[in-house]
ROLOLO-104808 format. One record per residue: residue number from 1; residue in three letters; z negated, y negated, x of N, C-alpha, C in turn. Coordinates in nm, 2 decimals, always signed. Layout:
  pos  code    n_c3    n_c2    n_c1   ca_c3   ca_c2   ca_c1    c_c3    c_c2    c_c1
  NUM   ala       Z       Y       X       Z       Y       X       Z       Y       X
...
END
This chain:
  pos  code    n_c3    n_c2    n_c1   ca_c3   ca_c2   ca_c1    c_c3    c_c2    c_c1
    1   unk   +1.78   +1.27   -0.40   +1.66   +1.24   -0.32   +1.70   +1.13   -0.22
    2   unk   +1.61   +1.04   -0.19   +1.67   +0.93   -0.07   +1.58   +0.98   +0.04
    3   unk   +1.61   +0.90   +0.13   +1.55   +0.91   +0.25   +1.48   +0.77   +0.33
    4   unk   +1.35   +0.77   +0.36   +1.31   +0.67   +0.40   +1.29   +0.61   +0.52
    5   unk   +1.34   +0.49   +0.51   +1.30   +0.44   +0.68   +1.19   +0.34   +0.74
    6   unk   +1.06   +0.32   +0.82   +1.00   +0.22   +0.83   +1.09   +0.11   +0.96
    7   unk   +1.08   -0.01   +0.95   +1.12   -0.10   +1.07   +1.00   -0.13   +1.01
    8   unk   +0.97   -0.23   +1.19   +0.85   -0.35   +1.20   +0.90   -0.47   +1.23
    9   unk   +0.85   -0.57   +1.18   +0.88   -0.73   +1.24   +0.79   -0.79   +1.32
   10   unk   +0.82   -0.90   +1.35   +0.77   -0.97   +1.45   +0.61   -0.96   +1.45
   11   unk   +0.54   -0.97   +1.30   +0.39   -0.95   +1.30   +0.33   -0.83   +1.35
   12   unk   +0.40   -0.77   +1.43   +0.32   -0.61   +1.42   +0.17   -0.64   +1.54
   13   unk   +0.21   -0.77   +1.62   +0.16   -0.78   +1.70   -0.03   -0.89   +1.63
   14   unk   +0.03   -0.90   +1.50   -0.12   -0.93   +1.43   -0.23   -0.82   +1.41
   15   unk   -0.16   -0.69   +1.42   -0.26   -0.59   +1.42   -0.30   -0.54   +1.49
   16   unk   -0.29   -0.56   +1.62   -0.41   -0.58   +1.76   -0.53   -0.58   +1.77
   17   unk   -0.58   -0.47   +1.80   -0.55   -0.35   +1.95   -0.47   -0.21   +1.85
   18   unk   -0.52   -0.24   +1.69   -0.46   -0.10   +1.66   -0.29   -0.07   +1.65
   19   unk   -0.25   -0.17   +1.67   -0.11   -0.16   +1.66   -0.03   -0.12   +1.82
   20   unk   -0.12   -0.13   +1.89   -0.12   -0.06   +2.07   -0.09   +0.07   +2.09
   21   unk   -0.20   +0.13   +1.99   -0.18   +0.25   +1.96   -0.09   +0.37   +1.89
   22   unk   -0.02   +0.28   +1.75   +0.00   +0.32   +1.64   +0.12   +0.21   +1.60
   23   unk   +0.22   +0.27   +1.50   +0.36   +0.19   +1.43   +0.22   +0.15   +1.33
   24   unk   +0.28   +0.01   +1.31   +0.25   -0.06   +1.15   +0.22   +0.08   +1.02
   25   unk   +0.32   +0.16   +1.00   +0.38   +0.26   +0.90   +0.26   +0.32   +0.89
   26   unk   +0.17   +0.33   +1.03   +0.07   +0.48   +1.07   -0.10   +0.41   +1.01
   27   unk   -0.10   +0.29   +0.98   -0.21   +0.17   +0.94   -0.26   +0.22   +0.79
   28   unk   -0.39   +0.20   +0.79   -0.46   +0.30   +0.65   -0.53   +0.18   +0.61
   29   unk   -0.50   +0.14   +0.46   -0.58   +0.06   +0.40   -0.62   +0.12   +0.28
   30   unk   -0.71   +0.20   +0.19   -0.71   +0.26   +0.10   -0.71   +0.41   +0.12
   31   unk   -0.69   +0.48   +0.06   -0.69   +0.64   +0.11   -0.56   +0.68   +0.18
   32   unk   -0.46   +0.61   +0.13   -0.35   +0.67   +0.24   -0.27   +0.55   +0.36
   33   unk   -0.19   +0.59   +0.43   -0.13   +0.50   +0.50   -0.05   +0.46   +0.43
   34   unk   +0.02   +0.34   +0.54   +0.15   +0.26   +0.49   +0.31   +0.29   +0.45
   35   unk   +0.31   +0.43   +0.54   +0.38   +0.51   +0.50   +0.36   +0.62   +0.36
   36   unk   +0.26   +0.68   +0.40   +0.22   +0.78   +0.24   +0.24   +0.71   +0.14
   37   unk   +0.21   +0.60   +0.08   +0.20   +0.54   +0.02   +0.37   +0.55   -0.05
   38   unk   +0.42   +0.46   +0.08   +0.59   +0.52   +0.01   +0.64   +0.55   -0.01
   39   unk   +0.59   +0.68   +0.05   +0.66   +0.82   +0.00   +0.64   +0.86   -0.13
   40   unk   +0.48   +0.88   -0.17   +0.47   +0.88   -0.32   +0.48   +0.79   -0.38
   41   unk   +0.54   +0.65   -0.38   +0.59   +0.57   -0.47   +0.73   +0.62   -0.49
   42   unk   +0.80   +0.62   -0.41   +0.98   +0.64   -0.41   +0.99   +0.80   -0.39
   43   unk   +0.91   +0.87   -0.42   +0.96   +1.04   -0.43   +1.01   +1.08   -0.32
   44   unk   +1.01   +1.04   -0.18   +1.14   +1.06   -0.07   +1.10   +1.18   -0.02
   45   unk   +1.23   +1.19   +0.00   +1.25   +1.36   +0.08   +1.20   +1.39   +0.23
   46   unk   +1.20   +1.26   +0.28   +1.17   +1.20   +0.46   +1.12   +1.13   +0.48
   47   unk   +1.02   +1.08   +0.58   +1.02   +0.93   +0.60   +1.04   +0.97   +0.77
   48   unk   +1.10   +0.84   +0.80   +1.15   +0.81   +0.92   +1.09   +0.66   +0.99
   49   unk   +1.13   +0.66   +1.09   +1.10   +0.52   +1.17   +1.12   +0.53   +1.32
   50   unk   +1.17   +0.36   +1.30   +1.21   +0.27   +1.45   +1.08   +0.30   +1.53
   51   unk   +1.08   +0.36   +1.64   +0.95   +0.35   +1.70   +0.97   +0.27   +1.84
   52   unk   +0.88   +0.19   +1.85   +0.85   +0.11   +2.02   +0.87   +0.20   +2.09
   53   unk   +0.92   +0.19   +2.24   +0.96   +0.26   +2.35   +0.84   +0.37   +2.40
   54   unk   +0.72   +0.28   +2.40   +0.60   +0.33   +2.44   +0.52   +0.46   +2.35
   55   unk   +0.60   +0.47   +2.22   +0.53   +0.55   +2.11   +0.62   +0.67   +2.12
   56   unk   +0.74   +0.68   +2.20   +0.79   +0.82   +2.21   +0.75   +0.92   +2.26
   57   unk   +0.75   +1.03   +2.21   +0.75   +1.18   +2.23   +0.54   +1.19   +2.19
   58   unk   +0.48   +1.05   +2.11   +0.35   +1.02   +2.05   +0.35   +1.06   +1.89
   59   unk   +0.47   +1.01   +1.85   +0.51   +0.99   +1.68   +0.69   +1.03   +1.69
   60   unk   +0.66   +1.06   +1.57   +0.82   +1.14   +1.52   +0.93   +1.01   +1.47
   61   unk   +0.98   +0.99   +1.52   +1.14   +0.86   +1.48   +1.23   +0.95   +1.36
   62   unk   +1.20   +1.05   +1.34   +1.25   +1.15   +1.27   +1.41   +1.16   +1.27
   63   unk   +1.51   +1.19   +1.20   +1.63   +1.23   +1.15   +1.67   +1.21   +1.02
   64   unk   +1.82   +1.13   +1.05   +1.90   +1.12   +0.94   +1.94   +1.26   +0.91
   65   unk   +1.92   +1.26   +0.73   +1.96   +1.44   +0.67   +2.04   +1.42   +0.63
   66   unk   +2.16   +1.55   +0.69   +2.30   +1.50   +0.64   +2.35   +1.57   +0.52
   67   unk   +2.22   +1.65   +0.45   +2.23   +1.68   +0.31   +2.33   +1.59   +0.20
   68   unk   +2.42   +1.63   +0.14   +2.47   +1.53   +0.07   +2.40   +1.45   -0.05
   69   unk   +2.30   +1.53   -0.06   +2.19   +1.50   -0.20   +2.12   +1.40   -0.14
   70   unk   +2.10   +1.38   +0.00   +2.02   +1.28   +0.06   +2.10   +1.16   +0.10
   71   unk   +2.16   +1.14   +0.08   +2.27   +1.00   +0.12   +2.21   +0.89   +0.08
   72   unk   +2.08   +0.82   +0.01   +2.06   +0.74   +0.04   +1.95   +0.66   +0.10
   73   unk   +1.98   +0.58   +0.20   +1.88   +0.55   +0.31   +1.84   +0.40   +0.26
   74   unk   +1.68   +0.39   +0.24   +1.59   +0.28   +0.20   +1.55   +0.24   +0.34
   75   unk   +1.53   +0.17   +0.39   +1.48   +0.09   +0.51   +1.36   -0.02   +0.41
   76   unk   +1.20   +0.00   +0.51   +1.11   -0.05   +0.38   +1.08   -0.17   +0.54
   77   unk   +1.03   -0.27   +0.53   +0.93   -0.34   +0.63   +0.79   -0.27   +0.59
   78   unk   +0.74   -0.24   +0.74   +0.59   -0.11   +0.77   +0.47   -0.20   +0.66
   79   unk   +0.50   -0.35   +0.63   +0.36   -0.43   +0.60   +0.36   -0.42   +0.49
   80   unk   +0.48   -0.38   +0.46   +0.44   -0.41   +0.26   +0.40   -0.31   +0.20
   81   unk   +0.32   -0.36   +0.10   +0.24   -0.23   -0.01   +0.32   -0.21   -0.13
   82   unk   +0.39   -0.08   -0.17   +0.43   -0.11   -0.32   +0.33   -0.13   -0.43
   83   unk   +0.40   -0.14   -0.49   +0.38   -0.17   -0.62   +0.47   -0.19   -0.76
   84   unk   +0.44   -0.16   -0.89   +0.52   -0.15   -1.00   +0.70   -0.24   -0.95
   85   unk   +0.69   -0.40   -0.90   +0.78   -0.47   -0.94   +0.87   -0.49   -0.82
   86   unk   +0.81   -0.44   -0.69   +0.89   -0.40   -0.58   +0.95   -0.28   -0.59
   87   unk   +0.88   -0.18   -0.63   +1.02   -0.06   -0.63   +1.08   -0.03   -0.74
   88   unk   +1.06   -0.11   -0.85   +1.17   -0.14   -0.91   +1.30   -0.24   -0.82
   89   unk   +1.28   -0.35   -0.77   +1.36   -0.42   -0.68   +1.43   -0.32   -0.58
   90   unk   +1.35   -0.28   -0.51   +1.38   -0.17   -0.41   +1.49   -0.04   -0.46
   91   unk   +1.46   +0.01   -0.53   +1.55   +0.12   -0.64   +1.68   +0.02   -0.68
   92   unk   +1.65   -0.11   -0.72   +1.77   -0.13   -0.76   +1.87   -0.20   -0.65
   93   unk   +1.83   -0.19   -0.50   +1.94   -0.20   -0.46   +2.08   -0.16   -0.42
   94   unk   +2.19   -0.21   -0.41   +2.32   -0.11   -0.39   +2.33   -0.14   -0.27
   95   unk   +2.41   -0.02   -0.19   +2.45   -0.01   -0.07   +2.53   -0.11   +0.01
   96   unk   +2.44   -0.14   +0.12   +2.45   -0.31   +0.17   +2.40   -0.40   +0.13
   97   unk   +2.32   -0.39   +0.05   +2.20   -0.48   +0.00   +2.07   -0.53   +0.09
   98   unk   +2.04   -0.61   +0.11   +1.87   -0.65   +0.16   +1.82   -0.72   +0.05
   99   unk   +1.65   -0.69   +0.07   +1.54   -0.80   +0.02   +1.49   -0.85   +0.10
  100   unk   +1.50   -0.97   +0.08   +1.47   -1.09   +0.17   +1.36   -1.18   +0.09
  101   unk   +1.23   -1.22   +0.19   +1.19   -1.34   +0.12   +1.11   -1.43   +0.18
  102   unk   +1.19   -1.54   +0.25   +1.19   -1.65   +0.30   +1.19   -1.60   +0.48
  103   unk   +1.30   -1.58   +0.50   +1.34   -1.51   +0.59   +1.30   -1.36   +0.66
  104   unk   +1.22   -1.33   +0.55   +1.14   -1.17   +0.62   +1.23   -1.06   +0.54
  105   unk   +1.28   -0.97   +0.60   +1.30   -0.84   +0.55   +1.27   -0.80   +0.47
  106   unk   +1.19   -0.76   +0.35   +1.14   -0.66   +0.30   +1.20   -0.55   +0.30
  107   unk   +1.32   -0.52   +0.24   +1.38   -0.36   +0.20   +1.51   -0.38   +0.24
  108   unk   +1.56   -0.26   +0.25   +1.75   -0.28   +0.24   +1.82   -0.12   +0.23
  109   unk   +1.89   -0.09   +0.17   +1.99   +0.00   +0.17   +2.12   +0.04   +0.19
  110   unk   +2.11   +0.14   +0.30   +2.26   +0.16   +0.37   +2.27   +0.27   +0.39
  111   unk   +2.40   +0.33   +0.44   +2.42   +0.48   +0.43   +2.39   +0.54   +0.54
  112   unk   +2.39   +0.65   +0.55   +2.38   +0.75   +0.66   +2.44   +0.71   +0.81
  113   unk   +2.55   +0.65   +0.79   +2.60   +0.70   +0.95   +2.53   +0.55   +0.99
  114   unk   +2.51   +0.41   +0.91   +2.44   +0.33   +1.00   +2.30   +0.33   +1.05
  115   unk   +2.23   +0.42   +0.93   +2.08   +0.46   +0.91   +2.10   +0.53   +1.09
  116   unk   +2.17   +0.67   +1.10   +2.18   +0.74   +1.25   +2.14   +0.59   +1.37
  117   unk   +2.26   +0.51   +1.34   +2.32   +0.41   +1.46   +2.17   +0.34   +1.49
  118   unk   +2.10   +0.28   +1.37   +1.99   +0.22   +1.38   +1.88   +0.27   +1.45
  119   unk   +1.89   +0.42   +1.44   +1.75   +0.49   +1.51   +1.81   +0.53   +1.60
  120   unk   +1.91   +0.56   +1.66   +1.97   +0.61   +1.84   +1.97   +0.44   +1.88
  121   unk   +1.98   +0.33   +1.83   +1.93   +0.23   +1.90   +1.81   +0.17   +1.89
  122   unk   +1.76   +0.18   +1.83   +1.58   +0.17   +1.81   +1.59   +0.04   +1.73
  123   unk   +1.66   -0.06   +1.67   +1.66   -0.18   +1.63   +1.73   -0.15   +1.50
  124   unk   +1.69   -0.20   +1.37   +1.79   -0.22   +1.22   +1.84   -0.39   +1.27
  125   unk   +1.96   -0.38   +1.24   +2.03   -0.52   +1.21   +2.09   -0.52   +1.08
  126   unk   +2.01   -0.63   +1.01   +2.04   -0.64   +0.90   +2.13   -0.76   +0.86
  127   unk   +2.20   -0.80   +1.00   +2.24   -0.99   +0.98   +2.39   -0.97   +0.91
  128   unk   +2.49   -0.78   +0.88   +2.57   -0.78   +0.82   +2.57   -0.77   +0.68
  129   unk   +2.43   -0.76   +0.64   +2.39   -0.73   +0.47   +2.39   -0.80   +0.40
  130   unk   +2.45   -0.79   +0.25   +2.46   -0.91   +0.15   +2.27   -0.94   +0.12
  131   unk   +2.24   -1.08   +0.13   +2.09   -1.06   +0.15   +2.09   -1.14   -0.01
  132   unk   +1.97   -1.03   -0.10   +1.89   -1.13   -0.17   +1.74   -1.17   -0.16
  133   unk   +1.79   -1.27   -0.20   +1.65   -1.38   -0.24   +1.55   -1.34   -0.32
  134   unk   +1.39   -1.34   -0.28   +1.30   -1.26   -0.37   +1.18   -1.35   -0.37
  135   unk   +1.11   -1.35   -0.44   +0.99   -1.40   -0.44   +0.84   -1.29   -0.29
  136   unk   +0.74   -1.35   -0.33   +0.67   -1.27   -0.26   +0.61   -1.16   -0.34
  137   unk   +0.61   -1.05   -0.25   +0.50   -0.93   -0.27   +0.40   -0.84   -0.18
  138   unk   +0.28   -0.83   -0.25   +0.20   -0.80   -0.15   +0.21   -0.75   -0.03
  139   unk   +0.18   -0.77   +0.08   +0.17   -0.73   +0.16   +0.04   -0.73   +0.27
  140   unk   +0.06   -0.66   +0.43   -0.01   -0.69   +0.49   -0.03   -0.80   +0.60
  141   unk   -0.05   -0.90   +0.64   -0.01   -0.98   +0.76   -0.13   -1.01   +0.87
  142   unk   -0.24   -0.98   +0.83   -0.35   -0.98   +0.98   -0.41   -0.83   +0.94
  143   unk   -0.52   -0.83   +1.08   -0.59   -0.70   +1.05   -0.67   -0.70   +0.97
  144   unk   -0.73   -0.80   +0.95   -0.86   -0.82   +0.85   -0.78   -0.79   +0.67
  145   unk   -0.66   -0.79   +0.68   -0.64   -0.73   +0.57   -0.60   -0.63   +0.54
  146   unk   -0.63   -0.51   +0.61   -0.71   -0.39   +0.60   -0.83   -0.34   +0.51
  147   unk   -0.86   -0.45   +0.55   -1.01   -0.43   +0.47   -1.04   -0.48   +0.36
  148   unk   -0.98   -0.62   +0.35   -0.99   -0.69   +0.22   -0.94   -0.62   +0.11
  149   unk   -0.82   -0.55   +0.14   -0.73   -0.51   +0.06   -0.78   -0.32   +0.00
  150   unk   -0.93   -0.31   +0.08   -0.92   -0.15   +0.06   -0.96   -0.10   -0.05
  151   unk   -1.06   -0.25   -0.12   -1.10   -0.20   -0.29   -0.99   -0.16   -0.35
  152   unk   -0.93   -0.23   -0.35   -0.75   -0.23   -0.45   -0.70   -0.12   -0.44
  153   unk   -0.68   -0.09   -0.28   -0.55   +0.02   -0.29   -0.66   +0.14   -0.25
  154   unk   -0.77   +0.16   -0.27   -0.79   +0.33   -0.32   -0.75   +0.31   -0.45
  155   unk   -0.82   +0.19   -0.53   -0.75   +0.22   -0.68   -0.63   +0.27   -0.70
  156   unk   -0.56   +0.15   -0.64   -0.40   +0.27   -0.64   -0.30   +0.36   -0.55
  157   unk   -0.40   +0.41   -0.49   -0.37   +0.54   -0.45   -0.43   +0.66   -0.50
  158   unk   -0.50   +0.62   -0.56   -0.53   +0.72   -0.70   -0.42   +0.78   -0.80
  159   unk   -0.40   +0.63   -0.85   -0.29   +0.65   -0.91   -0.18   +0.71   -0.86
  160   unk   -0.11   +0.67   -0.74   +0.00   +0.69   -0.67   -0.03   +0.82   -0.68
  161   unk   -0.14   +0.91   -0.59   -0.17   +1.06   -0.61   -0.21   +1.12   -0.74
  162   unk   -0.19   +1.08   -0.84   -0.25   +1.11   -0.97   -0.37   +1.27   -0.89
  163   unk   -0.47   +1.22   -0.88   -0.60   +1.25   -0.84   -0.67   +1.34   -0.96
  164   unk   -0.70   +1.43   -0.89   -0.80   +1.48   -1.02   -0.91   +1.43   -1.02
  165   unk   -1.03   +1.48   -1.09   -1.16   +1.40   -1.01   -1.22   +1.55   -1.00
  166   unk   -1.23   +1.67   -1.01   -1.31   +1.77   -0.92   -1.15   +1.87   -0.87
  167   unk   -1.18   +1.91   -0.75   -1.08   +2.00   -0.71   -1.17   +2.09   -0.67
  168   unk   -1.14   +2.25   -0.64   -1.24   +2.35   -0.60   -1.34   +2.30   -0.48
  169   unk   -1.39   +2.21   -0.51   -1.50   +2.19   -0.44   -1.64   +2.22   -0.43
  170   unk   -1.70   +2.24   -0.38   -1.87   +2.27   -0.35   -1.99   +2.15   -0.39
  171   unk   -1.97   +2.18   -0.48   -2.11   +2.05   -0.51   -2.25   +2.09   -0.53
  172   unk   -2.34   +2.07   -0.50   -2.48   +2.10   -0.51   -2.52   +2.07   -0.67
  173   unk   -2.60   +2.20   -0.70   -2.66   +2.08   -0.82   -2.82   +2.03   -0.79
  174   unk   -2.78   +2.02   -0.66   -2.95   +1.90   -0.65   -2.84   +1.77   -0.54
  175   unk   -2.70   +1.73   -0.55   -2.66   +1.60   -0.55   -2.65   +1.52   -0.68
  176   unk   -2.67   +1.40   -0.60   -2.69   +1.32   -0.75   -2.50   +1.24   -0.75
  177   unk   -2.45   +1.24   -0.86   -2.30   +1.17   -0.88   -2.39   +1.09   -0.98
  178   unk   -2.33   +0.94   -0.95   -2.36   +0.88   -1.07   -2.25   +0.76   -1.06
  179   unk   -2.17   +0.75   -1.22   -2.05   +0.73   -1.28   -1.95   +0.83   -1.25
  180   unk   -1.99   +0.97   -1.29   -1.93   +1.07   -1.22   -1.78   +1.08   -1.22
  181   unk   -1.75   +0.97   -1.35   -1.55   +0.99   -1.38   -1.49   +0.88   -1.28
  182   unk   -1.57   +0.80   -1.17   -1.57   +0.73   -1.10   -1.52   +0.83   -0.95
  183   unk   -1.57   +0.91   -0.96   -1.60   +0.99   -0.81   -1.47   +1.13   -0.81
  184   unk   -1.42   +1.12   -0.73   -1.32   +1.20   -0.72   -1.31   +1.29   -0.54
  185   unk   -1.36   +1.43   -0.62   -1.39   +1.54   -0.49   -1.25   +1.63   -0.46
  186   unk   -1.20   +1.64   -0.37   -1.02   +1.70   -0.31   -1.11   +1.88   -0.32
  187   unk   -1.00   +1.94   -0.30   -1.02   +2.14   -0.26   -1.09   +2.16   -0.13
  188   unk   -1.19   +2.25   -0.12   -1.27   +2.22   +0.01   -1.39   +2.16   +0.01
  189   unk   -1.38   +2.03   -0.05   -1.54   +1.94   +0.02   -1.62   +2.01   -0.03
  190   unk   -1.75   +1.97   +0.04   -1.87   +2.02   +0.03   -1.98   +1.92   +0.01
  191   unk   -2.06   +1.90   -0.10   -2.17   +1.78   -0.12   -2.31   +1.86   -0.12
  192   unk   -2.33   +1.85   -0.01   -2.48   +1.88   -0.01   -2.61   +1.86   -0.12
  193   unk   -2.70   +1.97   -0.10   -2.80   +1.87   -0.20   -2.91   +1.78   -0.13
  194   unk   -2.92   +1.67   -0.20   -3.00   +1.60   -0.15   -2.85   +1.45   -0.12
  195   unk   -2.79   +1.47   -0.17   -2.66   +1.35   -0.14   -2.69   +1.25   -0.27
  196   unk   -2.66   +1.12   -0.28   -2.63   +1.02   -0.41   -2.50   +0.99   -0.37
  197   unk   -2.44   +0.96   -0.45   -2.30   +0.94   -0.45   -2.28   +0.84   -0.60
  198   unk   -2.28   +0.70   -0.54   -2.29   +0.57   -0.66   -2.17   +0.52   -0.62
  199   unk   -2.12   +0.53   -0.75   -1.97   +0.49   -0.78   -2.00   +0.37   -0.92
  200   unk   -2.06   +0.30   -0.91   -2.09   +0.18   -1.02   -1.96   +0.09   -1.00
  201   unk   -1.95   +0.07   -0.89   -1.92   -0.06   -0.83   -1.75   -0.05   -0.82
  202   unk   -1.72   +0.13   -0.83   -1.55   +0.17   -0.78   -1.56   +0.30   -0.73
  203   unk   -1.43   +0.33   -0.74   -1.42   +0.44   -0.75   -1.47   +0.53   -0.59
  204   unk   -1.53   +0.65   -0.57   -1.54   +0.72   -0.41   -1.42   +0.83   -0.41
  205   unk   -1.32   +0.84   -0.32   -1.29   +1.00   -0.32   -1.30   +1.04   -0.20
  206   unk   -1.36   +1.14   -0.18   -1.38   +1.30   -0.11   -1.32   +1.33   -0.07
  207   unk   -1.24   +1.35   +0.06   -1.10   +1.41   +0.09   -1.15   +1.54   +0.13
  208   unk   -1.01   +1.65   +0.13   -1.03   +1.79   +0.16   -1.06   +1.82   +0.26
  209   unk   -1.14   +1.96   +0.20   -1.26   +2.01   +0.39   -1.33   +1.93   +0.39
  210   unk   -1.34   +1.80   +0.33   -1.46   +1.69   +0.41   -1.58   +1.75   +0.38
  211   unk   -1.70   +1.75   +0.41   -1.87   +1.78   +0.41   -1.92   +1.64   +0.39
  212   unk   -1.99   +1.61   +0.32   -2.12   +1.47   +0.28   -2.27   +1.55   +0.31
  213   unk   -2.30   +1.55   +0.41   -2.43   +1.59   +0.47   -2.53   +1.54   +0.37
  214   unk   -2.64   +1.59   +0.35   -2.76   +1.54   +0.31   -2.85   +1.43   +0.44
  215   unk   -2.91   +1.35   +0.34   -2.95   +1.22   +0.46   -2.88   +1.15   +0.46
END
């Protein structure tokens, strides 16, 4: 099992006012955050992160696990989204490795005792890492793409969650579902009667406990 780390770079300050509040990592574009997302891409046991001064004892900076099955530590940059051809890249790096591309961070892996050193000082330095060269991969860099980006990644966080599309949920049968293999209801929700629920256009999911009131 590895263990994961978020850092932020210099952009974090594009995602203003929400990033005042909140690490990059904690940012939702699609059904899950920037973090969830890579945890179910990469299977990890943890996720962890560098947090700003001002976010302590707000958000968890978490811990290095000194499990020996956990020895290895991914360090992701909070903006990027995976996908198929980055965590392959990402997986295949060896210890002291970075991905780099055009002078930005993306990923890097290192062991335990520097992973510790990096989070008791709040900063990763990556300037001793053998760095490779990568092309671009998606990512996030203003706030507005949040939103542009939200058709896409419910699609694939679908996938990432391999999703059912009904979980013990409450559905009316005076709601109307229409493209119903489109619509995907979590354990819990509740669909009123009297609800339409049009999924023509892409997929809807229902998160758990949620209620969709009639009206």
């Amino acid at each position: 099992m590895m263990q994961l780390f978020f850092f932020e770079d210099i952009k974090y300050t594009n995602f203003h006012p929400l990033t005042l509040s909140r690490p990059v990592d904690n940012l939702r574009t699609g059904i899950l955050t920037m973090a969830e997302k890579w945890k179910y891409a990469l299977k990890a046991s943890s996720v962890n992160r560098i947090l700003r001064p001002e976010f302590h004892g707000l958000f968890e900076s978490g811990r290095v696990e000194a499990d020996k099955n956990c020895l290895n530590c991914l360090w992701i940059n909070s903006r990027y989204l995976p996908n198929e051809p980055l965590v392959d890249k990402i997986t295949g790096l060896s210890e002291g490795q970075c991905l780099q591309h055009e002078r930005t961070v993306i990923a890097a892996k290192v062991d335990a005792k520097r992973s510790k050193q990096w989070l008791n000082e709040g900063s990763a330095d990556f300037n001793t890492l053998f760095v490779l060269e990568t092309g671009g991969f998606p990512s996030i860099t203003h706030l507005w793409d949040l939103f542009l980006k939200n058709g896409e990644q419910i699609e694939r966080d679908l996938d990432l969650m391999e999703t059912t599309h009904r979980g013990e949920a409450q559905v009316s049968d005076h709601a109307v579902l229409e493209k119903a293999e489109n619509i995907y209801i979590q354990n819990g929700a509740v669909i009123e009667a009297g609800c339409v629920l049009k999924a023509e256009a892409g997929p809807i999911f229902i998160g758990e406990n949620a209620r969709v009131m009639a009206g």
